[in-house]
N, C-alpha and C positions, 0 to 999 in steps of 0.2 A: 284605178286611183293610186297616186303615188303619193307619200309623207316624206317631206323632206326637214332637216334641222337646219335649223339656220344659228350661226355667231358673226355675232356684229359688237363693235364697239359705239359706245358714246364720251366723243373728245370734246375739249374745248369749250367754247358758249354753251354747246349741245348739252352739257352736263344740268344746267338748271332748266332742261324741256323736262313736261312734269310726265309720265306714263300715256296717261291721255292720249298728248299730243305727238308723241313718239310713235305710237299704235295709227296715229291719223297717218301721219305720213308715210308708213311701211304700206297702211293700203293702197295709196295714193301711187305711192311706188310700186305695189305689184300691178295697178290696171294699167300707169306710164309701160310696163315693160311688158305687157299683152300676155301677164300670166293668166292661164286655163286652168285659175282656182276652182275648188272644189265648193259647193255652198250648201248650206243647214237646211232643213226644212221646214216649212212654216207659213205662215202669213209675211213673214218680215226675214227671209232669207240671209243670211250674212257668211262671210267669205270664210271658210274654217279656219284659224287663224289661234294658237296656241299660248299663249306666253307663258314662261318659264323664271319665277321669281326677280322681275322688274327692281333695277335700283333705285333708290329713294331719288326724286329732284334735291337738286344741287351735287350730284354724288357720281364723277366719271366713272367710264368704267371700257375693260377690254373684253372681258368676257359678258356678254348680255346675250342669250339664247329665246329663239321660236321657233315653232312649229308651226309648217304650213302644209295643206292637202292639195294637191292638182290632179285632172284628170286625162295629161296627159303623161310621159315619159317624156322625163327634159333632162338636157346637160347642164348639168348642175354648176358647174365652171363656168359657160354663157350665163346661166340664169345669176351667179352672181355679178358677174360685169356689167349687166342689164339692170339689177336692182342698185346695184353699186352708183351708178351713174343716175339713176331716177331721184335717189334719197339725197338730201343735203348734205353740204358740207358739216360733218363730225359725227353723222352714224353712216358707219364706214362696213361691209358685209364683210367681213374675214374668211367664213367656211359656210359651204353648205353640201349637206351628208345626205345620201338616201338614210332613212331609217330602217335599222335593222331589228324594229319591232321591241317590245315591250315599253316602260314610263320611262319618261327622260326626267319627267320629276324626281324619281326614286335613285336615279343616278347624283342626283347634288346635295349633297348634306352641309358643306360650310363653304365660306367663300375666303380667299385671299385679298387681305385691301392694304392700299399702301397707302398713306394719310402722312401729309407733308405739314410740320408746324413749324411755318418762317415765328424768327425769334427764341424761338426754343434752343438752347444746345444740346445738341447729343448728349452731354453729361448727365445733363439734370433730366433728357427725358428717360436715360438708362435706367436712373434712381427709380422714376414715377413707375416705370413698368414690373418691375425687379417687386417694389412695393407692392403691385396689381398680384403678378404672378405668384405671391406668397401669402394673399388672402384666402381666404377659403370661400366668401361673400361680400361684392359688393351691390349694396342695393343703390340705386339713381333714379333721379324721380323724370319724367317724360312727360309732357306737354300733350294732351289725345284730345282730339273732338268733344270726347267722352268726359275729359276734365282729368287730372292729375293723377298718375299710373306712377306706381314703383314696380322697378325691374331688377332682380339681379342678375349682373352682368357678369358675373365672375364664371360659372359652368358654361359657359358659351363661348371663351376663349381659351382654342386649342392652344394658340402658341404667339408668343409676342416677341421682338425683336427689333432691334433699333440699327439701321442701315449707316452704314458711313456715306456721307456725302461725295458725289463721283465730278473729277473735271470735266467729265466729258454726258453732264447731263443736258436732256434735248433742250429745244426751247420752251416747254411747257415744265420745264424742271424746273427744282430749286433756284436762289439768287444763292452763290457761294459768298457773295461778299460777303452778307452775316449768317449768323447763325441758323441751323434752319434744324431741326432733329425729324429722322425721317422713319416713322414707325410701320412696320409691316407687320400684319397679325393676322394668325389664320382664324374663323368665326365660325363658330357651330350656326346650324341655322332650327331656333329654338322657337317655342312659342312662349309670349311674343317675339318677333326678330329682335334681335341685337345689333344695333346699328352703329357706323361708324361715329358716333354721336355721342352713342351710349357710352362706347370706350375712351370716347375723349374723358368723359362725366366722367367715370371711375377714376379715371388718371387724378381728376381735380378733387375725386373723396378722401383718394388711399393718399399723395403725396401734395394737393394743394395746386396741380399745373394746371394752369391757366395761359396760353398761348394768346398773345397781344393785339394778334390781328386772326380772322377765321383760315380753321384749318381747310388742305384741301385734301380729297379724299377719290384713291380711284381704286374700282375693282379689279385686280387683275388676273381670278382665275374663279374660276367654282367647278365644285365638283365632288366623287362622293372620298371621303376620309378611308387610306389604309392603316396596314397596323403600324405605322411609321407616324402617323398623324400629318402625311401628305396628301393632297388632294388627285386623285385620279378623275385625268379626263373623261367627260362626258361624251364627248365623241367618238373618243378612241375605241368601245366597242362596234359604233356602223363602220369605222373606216377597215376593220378588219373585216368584216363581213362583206365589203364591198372590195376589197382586194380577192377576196377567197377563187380562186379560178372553178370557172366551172368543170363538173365530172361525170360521169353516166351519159345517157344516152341524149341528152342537153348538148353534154362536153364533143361527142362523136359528129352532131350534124352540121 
């Protein structure tokens, strides 16, 4: 049995597919592509199949990580161009790592999001943040099945930061013609989560911003926090393990 990790993105339209149906089509994708998953045992068998703290609907993202089980040895490089091509357009396979054993959970503590507010100016979103970042607590109230929940949102952001607008953004970027303030923040990942949402809310406690039209909002990393409060790849320890050349009596035949 082999465990592999998988990073995928969710672009585009794709961003408001809700977990669900994201999970449907990666199945659908691994049997289009003749993967020899691995399955549970039971009356009702299902494909071993991992997921690794899913982004909310409505909420892009580049870094989106699973875990899947096969019971064969597969190239992992085919097996992405395989599943690449089975999944629709905007959940796009980026990497896939053998696993070099222990949680991959334990490896992601906060996420990186970049949250785009057309109409905002950079000026005034500098103020809103500068404000956040000098609180010690802000509480925000949240919308749950459960009925109306307060969060404070303040110890669950490492770090906030307002990007200058680029000529040379893609087409899923900014409009430069106006104003657009472009916030990047790193996110502890707390119970409850702190969602890009929450941080807008905080913005509209501490300083009153309220952005004219809905922000948009992409993940663009996760992973666990060093002493720098930058995020370290998840990956980065299979990819070394799987570089490591073999030695001993392995290495000799």
């Amino acid at each position: 049995m082999q465990k592999l990790r998988l990073c995928y993105a969710k672009r585009g339209r794709l961003r408001f597919t809700s977990h669900r149906d994201v999970a449907r089509s990666f199945e659908r994708a691994l049997r289009r592509a003749g993967v020899p998953m691995a399955y549970s045992q039971g009356f009702s068998p299902r494909p071993k199949v991992s997921w690794i703290g899913a982004s909310p609907t409505g909420v892009a993202s580049e870094a989106e990580y699973v875990e899947v089980q096969v019971v064969e040895l597969l190239d992992v490089e085919r097996l992405r161009v395989a599943l690449d091509e089975a999944l629709p357009p905007g959940l796009d396979v980026l990497e896939i790592v053998v696993s070099s054993g222990g949680n991959l959970t334990e490896r992601i503590e906060a996420s990186e999001w970049r949250v785009e507010l057309d109409g905002v100016s950079p000026a005034e979103l500098r103020t809103a943040v500068a404000a956040l970042l000098a609180a010690e607590s802000v509480e925000v109230e949240r919308a749950t099945k459960d009925g109306k929940r307060i969060i404070d949102v303040r110890p669950a952001v490492v770090s906030a930061l307002v990007e200058d607008q680029s000529s040379d953004a893609g087409h899923d970027g900014p409009d430069l013609s106006r104003p657009c303030g472009i916030l990047v923040t790193v996110v502890r990942q707390t119970t409850p989560t702190v969602r890009p949402d929450d941080v807008l809310s905080a913005l509209r406690v501490v300083a009153d911003l309220v952005p004219p039209v809905p922000a948009k909002a992409t993940r663009m990393a996760q992973g666990r926090l060093d002493d720098d409060g930058a995020l370290v790849d998840p990956l980065a320890q299979d990819r070394v393990a799987e570089s490591k050349p073999v030695t001993g009596e392995q290495g000799r035949r």
